[in-house]
C-alpha positions, 0 to 999 in steps of 0.5 A, spaced: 766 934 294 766 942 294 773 945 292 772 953 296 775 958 296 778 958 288 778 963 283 774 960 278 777 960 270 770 962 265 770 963 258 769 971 259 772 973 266 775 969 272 771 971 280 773 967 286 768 962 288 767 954 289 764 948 285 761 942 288 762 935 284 757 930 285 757 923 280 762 926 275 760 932 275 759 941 276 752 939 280 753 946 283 757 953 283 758 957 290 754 952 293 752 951 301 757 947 304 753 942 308 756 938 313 758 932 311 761 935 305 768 933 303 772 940 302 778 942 299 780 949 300 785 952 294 787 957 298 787 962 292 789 958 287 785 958 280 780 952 278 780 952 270 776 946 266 781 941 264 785 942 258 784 938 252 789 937 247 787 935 240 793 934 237 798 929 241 803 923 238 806 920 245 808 922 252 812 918 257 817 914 253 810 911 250 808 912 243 800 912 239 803 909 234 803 903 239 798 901 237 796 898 244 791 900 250 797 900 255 801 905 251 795 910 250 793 909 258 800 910 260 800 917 255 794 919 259 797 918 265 803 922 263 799 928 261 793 928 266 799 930 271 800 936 266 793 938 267 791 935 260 784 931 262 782 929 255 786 929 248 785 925 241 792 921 240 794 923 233 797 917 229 803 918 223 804 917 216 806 910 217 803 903 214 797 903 213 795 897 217 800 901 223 794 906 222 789 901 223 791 898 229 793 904 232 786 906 231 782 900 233 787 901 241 785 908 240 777 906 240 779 901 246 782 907 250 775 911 248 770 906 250 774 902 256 776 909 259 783 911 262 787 912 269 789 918 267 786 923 261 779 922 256 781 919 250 776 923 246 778 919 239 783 920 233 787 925 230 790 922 224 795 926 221 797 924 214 799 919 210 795 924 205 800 930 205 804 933 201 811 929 200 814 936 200 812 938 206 813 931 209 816 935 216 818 929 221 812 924 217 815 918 214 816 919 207 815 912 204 809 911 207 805 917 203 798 915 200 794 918 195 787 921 198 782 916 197 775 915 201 777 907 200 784 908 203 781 912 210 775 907 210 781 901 211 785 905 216 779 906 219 776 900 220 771 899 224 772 905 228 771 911 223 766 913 229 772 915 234 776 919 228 775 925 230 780 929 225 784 927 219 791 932 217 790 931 210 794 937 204 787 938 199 792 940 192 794 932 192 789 929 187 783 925 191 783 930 196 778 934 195 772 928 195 776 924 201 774 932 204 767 932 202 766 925 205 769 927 211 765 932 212 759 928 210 760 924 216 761 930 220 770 928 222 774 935 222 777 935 215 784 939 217 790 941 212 796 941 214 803 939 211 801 941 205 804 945 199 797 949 196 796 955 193 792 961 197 787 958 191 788 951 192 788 952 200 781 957 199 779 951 194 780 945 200 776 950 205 770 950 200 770 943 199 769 942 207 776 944 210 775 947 216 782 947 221 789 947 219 794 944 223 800 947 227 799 953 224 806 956 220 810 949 220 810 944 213 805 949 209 806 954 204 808 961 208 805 968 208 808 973 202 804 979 199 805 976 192 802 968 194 799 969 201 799 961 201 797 956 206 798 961 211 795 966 208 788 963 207 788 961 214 788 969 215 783 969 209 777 965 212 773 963 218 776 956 220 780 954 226 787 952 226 793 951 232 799 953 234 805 949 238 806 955 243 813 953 245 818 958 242 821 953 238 816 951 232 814 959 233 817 965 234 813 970 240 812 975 235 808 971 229 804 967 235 802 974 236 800 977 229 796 970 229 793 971 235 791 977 232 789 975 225 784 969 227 782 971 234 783 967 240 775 964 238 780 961 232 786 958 236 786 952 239 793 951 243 796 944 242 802 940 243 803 936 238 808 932 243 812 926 242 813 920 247 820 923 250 814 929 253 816 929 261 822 924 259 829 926 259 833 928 253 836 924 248 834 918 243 828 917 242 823 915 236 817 918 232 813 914 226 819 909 225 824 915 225 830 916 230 829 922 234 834 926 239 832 931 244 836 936 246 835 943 249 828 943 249 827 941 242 826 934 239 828 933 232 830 927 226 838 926 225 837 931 218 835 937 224 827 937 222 823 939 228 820 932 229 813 934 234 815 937 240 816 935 248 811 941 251 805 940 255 800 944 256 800 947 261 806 950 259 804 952 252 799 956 257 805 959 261 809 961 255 802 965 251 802 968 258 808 970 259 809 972 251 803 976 250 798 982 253 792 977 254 788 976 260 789 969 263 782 966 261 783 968 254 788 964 254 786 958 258 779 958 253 784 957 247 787 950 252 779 948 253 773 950 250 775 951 243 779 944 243 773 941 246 768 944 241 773 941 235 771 935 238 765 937 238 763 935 246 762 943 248 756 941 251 760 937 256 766 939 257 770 944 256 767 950 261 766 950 268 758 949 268 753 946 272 751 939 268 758 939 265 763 933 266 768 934 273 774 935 269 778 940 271 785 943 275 787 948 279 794 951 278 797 957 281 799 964 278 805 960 274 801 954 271 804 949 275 798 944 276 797 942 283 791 938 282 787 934 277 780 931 277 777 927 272 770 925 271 769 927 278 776 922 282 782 926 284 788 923 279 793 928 280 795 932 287 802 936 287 
């Protein structure tokens, strides 16, 4: 298959040109066209790797917390639509034999595959956090961070964790990060009432992400820069909800400023009402309303969000200065160098998985490919 005629999306510049897929992947940029060839013209449209969504909870009235292949593959189905090609389902603070269902259905999805997007491995956020930064998390299921409790939730799979969201000042956090980072999973801290110090303490320990940067941590203030502030202080990674709702336009931009756009990665943090329509749906056992474009818990906390990503992308666009594959770099090559698979997904490159999406100037995906197959044509 050859797609000609794109712009085609890299990590520094976009030029129009063509790819050719053969078995899964990029074998070729600007190739001859031969033949028997089978060609797509994108009459202009942009070509960009997939997206990648590190940090996802449900879509299509379907939640990870499931704990089921079909509910992970109707996810997967329902994002690849939105131009999301692999993601990691995020699990919640629930009990903790849910978690290790949810996990043993999440390294099913890694390993059998899926009919939409790839399912890269697991994000658990919590149960170790902070219960005064609880957000939408369940509070009667918080644990004490230990190595023993996360071995149990992660059962025989620990290798398909590929994050753990975790608050570093709760005591027994700091050697669950030490040995985390020993077994090479993401260490990242979130919901979490640290200090600056505290928060500097857990970075020196192994913490190397912060998740949903701005929401359920200690903010930025001159005298106590908090959470937020060592974000900005030091070299790790974090993520931004860019929908407008969990972060106000003008803070994305200092944030994007602060830790460039190698640091941010965009994600959804998404529930199962993501491309449902509004009303009552549910998160980690919790009654969740959706209304004007917001999910939120019976008490008004944000309970994740229902935004895709093709629209965060839109919304960074459309609220920023940057050039599109800035942006697009932020949904894809730094999302799958957190997963740590940049050496197959993530850019278009020859030898890279045919994982990619062409969109037009307004992000509206008109074709998906995954692995090489046609999975979505708008």
């Amino acid at each position: 298959m050859i797609i000609k005629n794109a712009k085609l999306i890299y990590l520094d510049k976009i030029e129009e040109g063509s790819i050719k897929i053969e078995n899964g992947k990029i074998s070729k940029i600007n190739p001859e066209v031969l033949e028997d060839d089978v060609v797509i013209d994108a009459e202009g449209l942009y070509l960009s790797p997939g997206f990648i969504d590190v940090h996802i909870h449900g879509a299509g009235g379907r939640d990870t917390m499931e704990g089921s292949l079909d509910a992970i593959n109707t996810i997967a189905k329902s994002i690849a639509e939105h131009g999301t090609t692999s993601f990691t389902p995020t699990t919640m603070t629930v009990d903790r034999d849910e978690v290790k269902k949810a996990i043993a259905a999440i390294a099913e999805a890694k390993s059998v595959g899926t009919d939409g997007a790839n399912v890269l491995g697991a994000h658990m956020e919590g149960p170790f956090i902070n219960g005064e930064m609880i957000g939408a998390q369940n509070p009667k299921y918080l644990a004490a961070p230990s190595i023993e409790a996360f071995k149990y939730m992660a059962g025989d799979h620990e290798d398909a964790v590929v994050s753990v969201t975790l608050a570093p000042e709760v005591p027994g956090a700091k050697e669950l990060i030490k040995y985390l980072k020993e077994k090479d999973i993401v260490a990242s801290m979130g919901h979490t009432k640290a200090t600056y110090s505290e928060a500097m303490e857990g970075i020196k320990c192994g913490v190397c992400h912060a998740t949903h940067l701005y929401n359920a941590m200690t903010p930025l203030h001159h005298r106590d820069p908090g959470v937020v502030g060592a974000i900005f202080d030091s070299n790790i990674t974090t993520e931004t909800i860019s929908d407008g709702i969990h972060i106000s336009y003008p803070s994305l931009r200092v944030a994007y400023k602060q830790k460039t756009l190698d640091k941010v990665l965009l994600v959804s943090d998404a529930m199962m009402a993501c491309s449902m329509p509004e009303g009552e749906y549910s998160l980690g056992g919790q009654k969740v309303i959706v209304k004007n474009g917001a999910a939120r818990l019976e008490n008004g906390a944000l309970a994740g969000s229902i935004l895709t990503l093709d629209k965060a992308v839109k919304n960074v666009k459309d609220n920023s200065s940057y050039k599109l594959h800035e942006i697009v770099k932020m949904a894809t090559y730094n999302a799958a160098r957190h997963c740590k698979v940049e050496d197959r997904k993530g850019k278009l490159q020859e030898g890279y998985d045919a994982d990619v999406i062409l969109f037009d100037e307004d992000i509206n995906i008109n074709r998906v490919i995954i692995g090489g197959k046609e999975i979505f044509n708008k």
